[in-house]
C-alpha positions as CSV (number, residue, x, y, z in Angstrom):
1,X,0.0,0.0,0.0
2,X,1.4,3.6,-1.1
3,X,2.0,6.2,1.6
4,X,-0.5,8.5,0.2
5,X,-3.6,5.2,0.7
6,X,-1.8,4.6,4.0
7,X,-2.8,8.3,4.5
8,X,-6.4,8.4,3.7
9,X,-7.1,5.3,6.0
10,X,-5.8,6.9,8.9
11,X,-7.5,10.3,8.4
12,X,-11.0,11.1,10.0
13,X,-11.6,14.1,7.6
14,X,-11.3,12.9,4.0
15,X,-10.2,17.2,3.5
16,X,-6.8,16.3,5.1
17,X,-6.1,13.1,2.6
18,X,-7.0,15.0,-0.3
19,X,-5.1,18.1,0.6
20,X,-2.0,15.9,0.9
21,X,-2.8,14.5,-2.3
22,X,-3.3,17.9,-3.9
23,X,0.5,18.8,-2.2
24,X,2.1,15.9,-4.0
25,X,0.2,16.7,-7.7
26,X,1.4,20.3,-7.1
27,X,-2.2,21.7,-7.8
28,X,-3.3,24.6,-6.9
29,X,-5.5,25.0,-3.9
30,X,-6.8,26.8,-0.8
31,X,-7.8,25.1,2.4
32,X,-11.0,27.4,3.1
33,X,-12.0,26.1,6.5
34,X,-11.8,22.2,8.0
35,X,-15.1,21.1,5.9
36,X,-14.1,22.5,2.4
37,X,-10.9,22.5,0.2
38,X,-10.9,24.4,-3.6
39,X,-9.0,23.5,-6.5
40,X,-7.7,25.3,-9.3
41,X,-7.2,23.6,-12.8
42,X,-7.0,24.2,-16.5
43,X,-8.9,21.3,-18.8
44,X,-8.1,21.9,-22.7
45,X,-11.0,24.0,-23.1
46,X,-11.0,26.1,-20.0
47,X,-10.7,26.8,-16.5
48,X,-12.1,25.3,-13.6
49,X,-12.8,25.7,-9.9
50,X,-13.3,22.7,-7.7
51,X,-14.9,23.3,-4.5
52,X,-15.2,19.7,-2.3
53,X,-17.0,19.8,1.5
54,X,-17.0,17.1,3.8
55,X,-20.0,17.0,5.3
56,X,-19.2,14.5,8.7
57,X,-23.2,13.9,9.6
58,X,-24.1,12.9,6.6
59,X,-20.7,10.7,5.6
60,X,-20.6,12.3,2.4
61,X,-18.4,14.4,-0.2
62,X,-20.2,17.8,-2.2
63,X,-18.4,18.0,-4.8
64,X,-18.6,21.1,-7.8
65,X,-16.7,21.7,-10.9
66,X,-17.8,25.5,-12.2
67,X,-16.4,27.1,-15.3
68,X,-14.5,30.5,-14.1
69,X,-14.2,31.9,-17.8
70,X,-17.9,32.1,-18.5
71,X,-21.3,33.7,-17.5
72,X,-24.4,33.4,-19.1
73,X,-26.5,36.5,-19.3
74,X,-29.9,36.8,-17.7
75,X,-32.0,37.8,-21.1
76,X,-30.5,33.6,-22.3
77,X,-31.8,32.2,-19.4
78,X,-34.9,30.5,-20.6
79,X,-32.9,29.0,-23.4
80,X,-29.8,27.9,-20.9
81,X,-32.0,26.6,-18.4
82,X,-33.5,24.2,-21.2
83,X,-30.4,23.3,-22.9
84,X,-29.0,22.5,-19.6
85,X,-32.3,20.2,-18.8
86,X,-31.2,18.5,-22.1
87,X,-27.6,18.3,-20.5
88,X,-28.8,16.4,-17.8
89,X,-30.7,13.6,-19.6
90,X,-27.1,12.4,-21.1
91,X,-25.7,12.2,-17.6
92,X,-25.5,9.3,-15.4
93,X,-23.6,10.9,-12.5
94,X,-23.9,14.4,-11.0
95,X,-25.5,17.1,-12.7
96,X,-25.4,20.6,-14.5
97,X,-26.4,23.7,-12.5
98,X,-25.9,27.6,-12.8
99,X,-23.9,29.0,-9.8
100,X,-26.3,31.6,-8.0
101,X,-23.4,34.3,-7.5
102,X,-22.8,35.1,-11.3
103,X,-24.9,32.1,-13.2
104,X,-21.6,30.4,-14.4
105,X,-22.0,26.9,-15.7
106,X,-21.5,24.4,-12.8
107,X,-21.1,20.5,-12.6
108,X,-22.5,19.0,-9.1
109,X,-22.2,15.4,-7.2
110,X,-22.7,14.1,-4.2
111,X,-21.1,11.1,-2.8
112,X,-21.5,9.1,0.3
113,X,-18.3,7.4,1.4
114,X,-18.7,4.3,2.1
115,X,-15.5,1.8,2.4
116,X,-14.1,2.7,-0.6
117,X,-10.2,3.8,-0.5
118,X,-11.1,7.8,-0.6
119,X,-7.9,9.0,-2.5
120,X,-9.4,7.0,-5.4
121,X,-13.0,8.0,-4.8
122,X,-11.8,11.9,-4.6
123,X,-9.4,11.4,-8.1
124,X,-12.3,9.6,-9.9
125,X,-14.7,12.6,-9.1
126,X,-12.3,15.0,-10.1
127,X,-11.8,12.8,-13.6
128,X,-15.4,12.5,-14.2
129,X,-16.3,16.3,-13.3
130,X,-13.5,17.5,-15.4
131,X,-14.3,15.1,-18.2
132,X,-17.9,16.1,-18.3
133,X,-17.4,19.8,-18.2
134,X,-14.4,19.4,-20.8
135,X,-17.4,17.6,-22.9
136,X,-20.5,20.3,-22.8
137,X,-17.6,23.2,-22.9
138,X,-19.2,23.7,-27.2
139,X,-22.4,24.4,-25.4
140,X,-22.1,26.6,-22.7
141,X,-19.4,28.8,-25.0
142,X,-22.2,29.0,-27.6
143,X,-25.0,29.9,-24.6
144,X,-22.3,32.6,-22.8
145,X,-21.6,34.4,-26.2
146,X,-22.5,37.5,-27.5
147,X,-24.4,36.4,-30.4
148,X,-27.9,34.2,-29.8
149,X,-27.0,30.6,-30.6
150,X,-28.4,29.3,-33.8
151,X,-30.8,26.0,-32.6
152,X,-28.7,23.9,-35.1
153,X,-25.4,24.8,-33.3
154,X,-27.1,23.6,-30.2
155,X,-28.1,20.8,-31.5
156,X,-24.9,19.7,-33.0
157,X,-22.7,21.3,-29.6
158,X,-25.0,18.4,-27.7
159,X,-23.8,15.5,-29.9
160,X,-21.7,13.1,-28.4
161,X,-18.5,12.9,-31.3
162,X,-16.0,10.3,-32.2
163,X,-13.0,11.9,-31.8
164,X,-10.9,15.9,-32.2
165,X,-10.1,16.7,-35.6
């Protein structure tokens, strides 16, 4: 067993584990109180802010991935709020949200922690957030832009694709 599992079998708080682990990746984050730790990271598409709270009572982990480099605009909100509706119906975990300070794009999940090694429950949440922002990123920069989206784009933005060209 690694020092870092070793770690997050002796820790109470799963914050502490997971701010070790951030140490040893060299990521960028703040320590924001005992219950919540936020991470800083670039995907290939854009930036990110990962906010994770322990929440003791309830054994679980809230975990958010927001997009820092856009906002949608109140007059698209009818259209966001259905596009992002549309969103959620193609995922299995977590969900899509709009942050209530500034109505940026925001991935959410919950997870109880059960016996599961935590360091890998914590890396596989930050994979899947990351991957699922990095996959709708078309469709909120076609919702935050200055232009009204064209339905088509939308539709096509929302497509699953086979590869980067």
């Amino acid at each position: 067993m690694s020092n870092v599992m070793k770690l997050f079998d002796e820790t109470v708080n799963p914050l502490d584990g997971a701010e070790e682990l951030f140490k040893i990746q060299g990521w960028d984050f703040e320590r924001l109180h005992e219950d919540e730790i936020t991470l800083h990271m670039t995907g290939q598409h854009g930036e990110y802010e990962i906010k994770i709270s322990w929440q003791e009572h309830h054994n679980a982990i809230l975990f958010s991935c927001e997009y820092t480099d856009m906002c949608l605009r109140e007059h698209r909100m009818e259209h966001a709020i259905a596009t992002i509706y549309n969103i959620n119906k193609k995922i299995w975990l977590g969900h899509f949200d709009l942050s209530k300070e500034n109505n940026a794009p925001i991935f959410k999940y919950t997870s109880l922690i059960g016996n599961s090694p935590v360091i890998e429950h914590i890396e596989n949440l930050i994979d899947i957030a990351l991957n699922e922002c990095e996959r709708f990123h078309s469709v909120f920069d076609l919702l935050t832009s200055s232009e009204q989206p064209d339905p088509n784009q939308l539709v096509l933005a929302l497509m699953d694709n086979g590869g980067v060209s």
